[in-house]
C-alpha positions in Angstrom: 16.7 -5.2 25.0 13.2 -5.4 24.5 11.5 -6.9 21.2 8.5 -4.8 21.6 10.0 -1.3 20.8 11.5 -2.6 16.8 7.5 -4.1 16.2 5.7 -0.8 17.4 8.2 1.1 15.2 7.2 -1.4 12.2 3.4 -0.9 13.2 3.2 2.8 12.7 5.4 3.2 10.0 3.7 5.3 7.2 4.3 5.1 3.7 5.7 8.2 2.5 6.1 8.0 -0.8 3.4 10.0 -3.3 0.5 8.5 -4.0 0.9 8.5 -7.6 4.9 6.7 -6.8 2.1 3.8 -4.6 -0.6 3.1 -7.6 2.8 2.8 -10.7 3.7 0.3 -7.3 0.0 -1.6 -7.0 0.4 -1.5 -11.2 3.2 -2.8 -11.2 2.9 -6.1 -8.8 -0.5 -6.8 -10.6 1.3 -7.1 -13.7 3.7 -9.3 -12.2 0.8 -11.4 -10.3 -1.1 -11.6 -13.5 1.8 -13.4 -15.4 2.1 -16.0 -12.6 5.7 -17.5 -13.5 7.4 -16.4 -9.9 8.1 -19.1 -6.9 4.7 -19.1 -4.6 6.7 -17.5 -1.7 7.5 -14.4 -3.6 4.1 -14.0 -5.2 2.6 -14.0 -1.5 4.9 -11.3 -0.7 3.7 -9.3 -3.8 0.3 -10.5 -3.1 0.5 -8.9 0.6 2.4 -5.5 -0.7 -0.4 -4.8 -3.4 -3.2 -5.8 -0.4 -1.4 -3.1 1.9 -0.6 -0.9 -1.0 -4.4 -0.8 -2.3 -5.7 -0.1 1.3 -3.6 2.9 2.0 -4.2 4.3 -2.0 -7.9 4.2 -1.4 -7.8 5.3 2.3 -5.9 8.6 0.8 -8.4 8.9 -2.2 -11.5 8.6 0.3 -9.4 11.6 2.0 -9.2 14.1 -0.7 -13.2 12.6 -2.0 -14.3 14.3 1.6 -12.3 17.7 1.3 -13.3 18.1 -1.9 -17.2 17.6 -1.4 -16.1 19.8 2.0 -14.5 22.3 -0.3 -17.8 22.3 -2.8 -20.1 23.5 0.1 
């Protein structure tokens, strides 16, 4: 079996979940981050999932800022 198929699968996958469900998310992990009393390996994971998290929020939000201005013409 080949490796490459399970890695282009985890490449492309899209988080589905509403955007409002993703930002309680981002709010959530900074809140965590912020107090600073979990082992360094888990905050990195956090640290990673907000990183991800924050470029896919504002990706959506830079979206719906161009079919809105769209929408105003």
């Amino acid at each position: 079996m080949s490796k490459k198929a399970p890695q282009a699968a985890q490449a492309e996958h899209v988080d589905e979940r509403p955007l409002e469900e993703r930002l309680r998310r981002l709010e959530e992990i900074a809140r965590i981050l912020d107090v600073g009393d979990r082992p360094l390996d888990e905050q990195l994971k956090l640290y990673s999932e907000g990183m991800t998290l924050a470029a896919t929020c504002r990706a959506e939000l830079e979206q719906a800022q161009l079919r809105v201005e769209e929408l105003a013409r």
